[in-house]
N, CA, C and O of each residue as an XYZ file, in Angstrom:
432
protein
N     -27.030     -2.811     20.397
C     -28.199     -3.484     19.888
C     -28.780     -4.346     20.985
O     -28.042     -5.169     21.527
N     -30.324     -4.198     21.441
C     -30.843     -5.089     21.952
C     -31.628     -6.220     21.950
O     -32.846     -6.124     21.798
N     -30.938     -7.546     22.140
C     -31.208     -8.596     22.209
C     -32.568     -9.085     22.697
O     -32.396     -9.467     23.855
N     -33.768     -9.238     22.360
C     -35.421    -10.005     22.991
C     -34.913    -11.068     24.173
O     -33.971    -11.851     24.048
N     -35.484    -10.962     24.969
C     -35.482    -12.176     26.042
C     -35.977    -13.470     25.138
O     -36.947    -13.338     24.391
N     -35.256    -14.746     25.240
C     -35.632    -15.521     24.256
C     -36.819    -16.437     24.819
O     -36.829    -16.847     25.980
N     -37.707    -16.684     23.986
C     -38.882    -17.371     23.563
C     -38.602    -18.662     25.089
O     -37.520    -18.877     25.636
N     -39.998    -19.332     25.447
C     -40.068    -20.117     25.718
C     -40.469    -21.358     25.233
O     -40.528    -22.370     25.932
N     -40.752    -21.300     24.019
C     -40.919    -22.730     23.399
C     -39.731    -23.449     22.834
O     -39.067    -22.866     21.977
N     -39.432    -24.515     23.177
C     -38.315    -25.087     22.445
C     -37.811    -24.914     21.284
O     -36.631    -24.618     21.099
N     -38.986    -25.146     20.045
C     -38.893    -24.419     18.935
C     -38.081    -23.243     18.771
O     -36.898    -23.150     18.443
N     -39.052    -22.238     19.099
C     -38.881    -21.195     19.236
C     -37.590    -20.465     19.689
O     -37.092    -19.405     19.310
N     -37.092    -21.646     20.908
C     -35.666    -20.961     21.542
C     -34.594    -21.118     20.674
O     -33.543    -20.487     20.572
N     -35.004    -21.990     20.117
C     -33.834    -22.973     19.069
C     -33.457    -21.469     17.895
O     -32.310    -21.094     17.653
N     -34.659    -20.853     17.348
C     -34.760    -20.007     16.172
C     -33.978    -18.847     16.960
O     -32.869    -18.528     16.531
N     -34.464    -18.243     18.015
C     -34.083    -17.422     18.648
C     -32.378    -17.319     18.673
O     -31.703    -16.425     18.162
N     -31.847    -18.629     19.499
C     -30.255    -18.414     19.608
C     -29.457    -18.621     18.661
O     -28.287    -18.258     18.775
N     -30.054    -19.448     17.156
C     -29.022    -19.089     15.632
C     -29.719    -17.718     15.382
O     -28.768    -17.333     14.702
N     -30.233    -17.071     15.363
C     -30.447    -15.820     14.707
C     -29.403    -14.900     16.217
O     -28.215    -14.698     15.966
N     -29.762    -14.589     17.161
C     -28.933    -14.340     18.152
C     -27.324    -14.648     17.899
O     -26.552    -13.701     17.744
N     -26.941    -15.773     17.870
C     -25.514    -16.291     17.127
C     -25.213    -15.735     16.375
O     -24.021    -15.435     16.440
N     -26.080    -15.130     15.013
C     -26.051    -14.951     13.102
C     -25.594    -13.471     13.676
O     -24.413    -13.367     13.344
N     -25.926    -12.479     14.266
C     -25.875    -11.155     14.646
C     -24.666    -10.763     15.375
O     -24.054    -11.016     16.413
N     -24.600     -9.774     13.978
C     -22.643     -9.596     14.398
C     -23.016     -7.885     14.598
O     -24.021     -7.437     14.046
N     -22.125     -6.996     15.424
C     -22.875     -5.595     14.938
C     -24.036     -5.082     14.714
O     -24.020     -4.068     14.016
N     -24.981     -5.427     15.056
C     -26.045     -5.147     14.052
C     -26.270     -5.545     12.863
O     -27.124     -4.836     12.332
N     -25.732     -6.692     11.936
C     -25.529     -7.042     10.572
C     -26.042     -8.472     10.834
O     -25.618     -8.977     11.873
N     -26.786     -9.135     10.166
C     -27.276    -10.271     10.196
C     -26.312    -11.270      8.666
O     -26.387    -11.214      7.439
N     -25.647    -11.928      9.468
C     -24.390    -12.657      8.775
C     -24.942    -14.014      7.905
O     -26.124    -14.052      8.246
N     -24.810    -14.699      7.337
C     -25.393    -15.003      6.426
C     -24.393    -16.812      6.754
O     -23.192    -17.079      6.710
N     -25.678    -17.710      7.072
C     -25.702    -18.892      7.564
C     -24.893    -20.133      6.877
O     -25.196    -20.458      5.729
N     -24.121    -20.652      7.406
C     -22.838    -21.702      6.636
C     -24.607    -22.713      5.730
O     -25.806    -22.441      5.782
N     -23.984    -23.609      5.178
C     -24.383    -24.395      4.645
C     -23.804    -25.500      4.216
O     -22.575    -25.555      4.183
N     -24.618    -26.615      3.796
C     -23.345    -28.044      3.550
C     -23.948    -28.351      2.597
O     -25.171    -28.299      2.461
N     -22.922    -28.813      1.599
C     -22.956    -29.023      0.578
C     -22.473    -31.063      0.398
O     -21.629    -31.682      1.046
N     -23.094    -31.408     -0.340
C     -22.346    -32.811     -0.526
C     -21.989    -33.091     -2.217
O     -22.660    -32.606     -3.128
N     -20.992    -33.828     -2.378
C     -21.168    -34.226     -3.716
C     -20.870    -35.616     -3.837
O     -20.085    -36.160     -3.060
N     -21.484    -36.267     -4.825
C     -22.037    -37.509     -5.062
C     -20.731    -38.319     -6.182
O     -20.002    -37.795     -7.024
N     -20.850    -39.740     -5.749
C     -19.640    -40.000     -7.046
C     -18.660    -39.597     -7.407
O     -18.639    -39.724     -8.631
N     -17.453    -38.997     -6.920
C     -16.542    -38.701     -6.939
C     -15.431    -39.802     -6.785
O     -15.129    -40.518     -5.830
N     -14.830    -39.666     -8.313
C     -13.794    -41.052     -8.214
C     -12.288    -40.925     -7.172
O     -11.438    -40.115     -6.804
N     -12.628    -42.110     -7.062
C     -11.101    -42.214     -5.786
C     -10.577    -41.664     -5.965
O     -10.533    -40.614     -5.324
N      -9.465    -42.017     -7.333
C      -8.134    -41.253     -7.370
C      -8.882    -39.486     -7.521
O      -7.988    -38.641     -7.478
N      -9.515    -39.219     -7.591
C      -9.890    -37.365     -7.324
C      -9.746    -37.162     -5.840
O      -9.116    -36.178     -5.453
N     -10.335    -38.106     -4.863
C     -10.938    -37.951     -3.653
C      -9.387    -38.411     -3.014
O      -9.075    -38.101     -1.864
N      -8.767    -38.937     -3.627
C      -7.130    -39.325     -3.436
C      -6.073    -38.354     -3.275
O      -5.241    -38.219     -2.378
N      -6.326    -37.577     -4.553
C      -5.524    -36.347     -4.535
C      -5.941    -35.375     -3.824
O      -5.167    -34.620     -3.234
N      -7.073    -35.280     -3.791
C      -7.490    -33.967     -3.102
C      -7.335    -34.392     -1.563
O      -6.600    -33.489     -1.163
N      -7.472    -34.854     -0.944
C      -6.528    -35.812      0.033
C      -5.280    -35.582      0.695
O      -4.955    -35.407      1.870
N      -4.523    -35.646     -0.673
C      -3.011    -35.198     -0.774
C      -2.771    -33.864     -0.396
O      -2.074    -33.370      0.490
N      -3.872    -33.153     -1.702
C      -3.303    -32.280     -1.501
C      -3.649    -31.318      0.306
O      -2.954    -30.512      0.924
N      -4.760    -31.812      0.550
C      -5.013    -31.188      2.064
C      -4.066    -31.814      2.519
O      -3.061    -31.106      2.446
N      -3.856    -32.782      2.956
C      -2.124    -32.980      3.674
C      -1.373    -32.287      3.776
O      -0.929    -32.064      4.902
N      -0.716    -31.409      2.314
C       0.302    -31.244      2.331
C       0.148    -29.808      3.036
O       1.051    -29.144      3.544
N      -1.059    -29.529      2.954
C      -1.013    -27.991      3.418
C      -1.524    -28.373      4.872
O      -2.194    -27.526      5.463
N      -1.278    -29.494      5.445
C      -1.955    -29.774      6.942
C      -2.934    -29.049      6.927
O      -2.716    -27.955      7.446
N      -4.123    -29.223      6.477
C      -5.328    -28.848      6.356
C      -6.628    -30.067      6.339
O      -6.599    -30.911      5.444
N      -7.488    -30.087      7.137
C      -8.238    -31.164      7.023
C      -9.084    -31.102      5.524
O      -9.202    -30.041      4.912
N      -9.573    -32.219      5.098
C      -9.809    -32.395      3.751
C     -11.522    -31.445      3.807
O     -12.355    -31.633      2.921
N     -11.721    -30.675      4.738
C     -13.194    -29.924      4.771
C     -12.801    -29.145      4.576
O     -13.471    -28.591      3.705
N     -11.421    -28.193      5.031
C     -10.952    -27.315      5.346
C     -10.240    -26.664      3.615
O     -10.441    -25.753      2.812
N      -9.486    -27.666      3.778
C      -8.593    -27.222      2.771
C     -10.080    -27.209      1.188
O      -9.804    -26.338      0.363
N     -11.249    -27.926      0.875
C     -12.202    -28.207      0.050
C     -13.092    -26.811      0.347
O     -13.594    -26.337     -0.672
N     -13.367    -26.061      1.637
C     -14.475    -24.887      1.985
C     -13.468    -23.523      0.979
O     -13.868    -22.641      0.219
N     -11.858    -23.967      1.509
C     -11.247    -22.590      0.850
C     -10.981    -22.735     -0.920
O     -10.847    -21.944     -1.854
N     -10.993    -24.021     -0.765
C     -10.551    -24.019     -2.953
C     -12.150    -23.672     -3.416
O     -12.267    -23.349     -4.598
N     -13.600    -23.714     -2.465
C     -14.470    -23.545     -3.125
C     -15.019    -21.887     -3.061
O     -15.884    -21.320     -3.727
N     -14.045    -21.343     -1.870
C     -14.284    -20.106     -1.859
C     -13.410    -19.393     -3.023
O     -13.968    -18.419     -3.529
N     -12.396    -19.653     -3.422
C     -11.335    -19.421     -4.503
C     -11.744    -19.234     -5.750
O     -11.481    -18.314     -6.524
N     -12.639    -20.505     -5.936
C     -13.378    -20.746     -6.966
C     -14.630    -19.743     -7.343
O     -14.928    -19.444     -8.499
N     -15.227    -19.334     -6.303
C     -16.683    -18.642     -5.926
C     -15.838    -17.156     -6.470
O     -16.097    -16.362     -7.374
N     -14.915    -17.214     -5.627
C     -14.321    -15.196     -5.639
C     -14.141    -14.933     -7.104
O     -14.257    -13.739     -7.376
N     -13.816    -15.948     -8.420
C     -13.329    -15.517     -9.965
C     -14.816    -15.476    -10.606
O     -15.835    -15.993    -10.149
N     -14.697    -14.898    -11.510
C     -15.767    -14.886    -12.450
C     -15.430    -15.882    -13.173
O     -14.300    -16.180    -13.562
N     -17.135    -16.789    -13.495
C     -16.889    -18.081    -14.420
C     -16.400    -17.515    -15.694
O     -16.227    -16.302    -15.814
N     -16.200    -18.255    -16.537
C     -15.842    -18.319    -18.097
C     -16.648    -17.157    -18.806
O     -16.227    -16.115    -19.308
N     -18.322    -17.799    -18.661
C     -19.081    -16.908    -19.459
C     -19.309    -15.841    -18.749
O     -19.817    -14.836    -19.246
N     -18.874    -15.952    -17.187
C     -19.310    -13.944    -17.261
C     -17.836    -13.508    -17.568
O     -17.840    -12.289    -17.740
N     -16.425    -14.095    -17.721
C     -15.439    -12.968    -17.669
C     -15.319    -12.592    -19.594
O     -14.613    -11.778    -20.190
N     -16.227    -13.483    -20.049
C     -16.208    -13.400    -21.578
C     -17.313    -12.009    -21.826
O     -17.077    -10.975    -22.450
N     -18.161    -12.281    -21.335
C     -19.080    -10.959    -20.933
C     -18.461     -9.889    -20.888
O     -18.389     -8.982    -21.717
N     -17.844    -10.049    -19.537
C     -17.174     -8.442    -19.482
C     -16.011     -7.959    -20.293
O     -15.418     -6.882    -20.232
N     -15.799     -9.110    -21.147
C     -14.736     -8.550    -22.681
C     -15.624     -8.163    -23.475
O     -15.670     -7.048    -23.994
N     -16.313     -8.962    -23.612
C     -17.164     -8.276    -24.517
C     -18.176     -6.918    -24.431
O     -18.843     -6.516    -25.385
N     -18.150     -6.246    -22.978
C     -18.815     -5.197    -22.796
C     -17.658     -4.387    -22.837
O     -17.819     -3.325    -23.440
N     -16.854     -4.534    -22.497
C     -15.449     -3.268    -22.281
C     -15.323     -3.074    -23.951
O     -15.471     -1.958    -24.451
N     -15.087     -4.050    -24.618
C     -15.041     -4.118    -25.906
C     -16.496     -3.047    -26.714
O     -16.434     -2.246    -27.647
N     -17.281     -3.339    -26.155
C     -18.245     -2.853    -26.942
C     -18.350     -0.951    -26.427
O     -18.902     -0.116    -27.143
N     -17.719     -0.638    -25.129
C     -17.567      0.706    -24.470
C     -16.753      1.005    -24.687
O     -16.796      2.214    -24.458
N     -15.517      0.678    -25.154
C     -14.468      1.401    -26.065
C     -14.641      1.298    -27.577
O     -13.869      2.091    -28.116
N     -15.488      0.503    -28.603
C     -15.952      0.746    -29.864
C     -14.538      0.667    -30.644
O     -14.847      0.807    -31.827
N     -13.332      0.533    -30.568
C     -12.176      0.643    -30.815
C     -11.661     -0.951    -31.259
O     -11.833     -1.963    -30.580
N     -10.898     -0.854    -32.761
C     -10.684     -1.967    -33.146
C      -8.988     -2.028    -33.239
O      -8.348     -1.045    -33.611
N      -8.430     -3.139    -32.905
C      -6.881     -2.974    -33.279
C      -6.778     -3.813    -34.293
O      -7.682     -4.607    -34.553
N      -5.492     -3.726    -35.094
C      -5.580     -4.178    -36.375
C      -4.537     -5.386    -36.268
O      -3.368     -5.031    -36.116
N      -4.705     -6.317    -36.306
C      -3.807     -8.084    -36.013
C      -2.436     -7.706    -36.555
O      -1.549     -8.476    -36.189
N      -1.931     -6.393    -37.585
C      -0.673     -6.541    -37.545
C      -0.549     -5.339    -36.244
O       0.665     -5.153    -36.158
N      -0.983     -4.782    -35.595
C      -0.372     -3.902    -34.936
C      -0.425     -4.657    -33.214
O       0.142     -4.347    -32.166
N      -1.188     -5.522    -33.502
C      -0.944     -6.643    -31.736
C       0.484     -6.978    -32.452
O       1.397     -6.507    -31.773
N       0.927     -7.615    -33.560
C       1.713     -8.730    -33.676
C       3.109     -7.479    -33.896
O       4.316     -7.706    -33.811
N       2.589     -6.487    -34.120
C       4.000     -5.766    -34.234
C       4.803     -5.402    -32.619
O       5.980     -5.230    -32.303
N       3.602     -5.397    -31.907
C       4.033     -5.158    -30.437
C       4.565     -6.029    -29.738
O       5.504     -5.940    -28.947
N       3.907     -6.942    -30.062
C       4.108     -8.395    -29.390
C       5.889     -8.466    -29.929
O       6.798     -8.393    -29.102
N       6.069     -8.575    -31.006
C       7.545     -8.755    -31.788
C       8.782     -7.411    -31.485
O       9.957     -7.360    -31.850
N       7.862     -6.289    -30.582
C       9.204     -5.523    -30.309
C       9.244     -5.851    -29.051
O      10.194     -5.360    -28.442
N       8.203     -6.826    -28.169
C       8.937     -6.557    -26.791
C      10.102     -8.058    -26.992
O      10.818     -8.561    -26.127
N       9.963     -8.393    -28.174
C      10.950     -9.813    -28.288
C      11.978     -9.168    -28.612
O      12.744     -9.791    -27.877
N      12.711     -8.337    -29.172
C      13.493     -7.501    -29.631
C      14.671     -7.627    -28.372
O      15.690     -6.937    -28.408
């Protein structure tokens, strides 16, 4: 892939070398961002603290990956969604004694 000779305006050079930077392969990679949050009580900002410690992780570090963790699951209402669509594509009902009979032979 070939790179433009970059711009001579300051501006301009500035745009030039994060987009230049952003370009992996040919794939235009998709730009960090910062996030802040407001009011957060001590003892939260305490533990979470802790807990980056314990994993020797700086408290940005160890906060970028629990929010990527968080990002990778489906919230509540979409994983309720997709019960309720699997549910509705199998049309199939089970009958509360035949969960509870199963449930009671793997106790067996």
């Amino acid at each position: 892939m070939r790179i433009e000779e970059p711009p001579r305006r300051s501006n301009e050079l500035v745009r030039h070398v994060c987009l230049q930077n952003a370009v992996t392969d040919g794939i235009l990679t998709a730009m960090a961002v910062q996030i802040t949050v407001r009011d957060v009580p001590e003892a939260v900002r305490n533990e979470l603290a802790a807990r980056a410690a314990r994993e020797r992780k700086s408290m940005q570090e160890y906060l970028r990956e629990e929010l990527e963790r968080l990002a990778a699951r489906p919230s509540v209402h979409a994983w309720v969604e997709q019960v309720r669509e699997r549910k509705r594509a199998n049309a199939q009902r089970v009958a509360a004694r035949k969960i509870l009979a199963h449930r009671d032979a793997d106790r067996r």
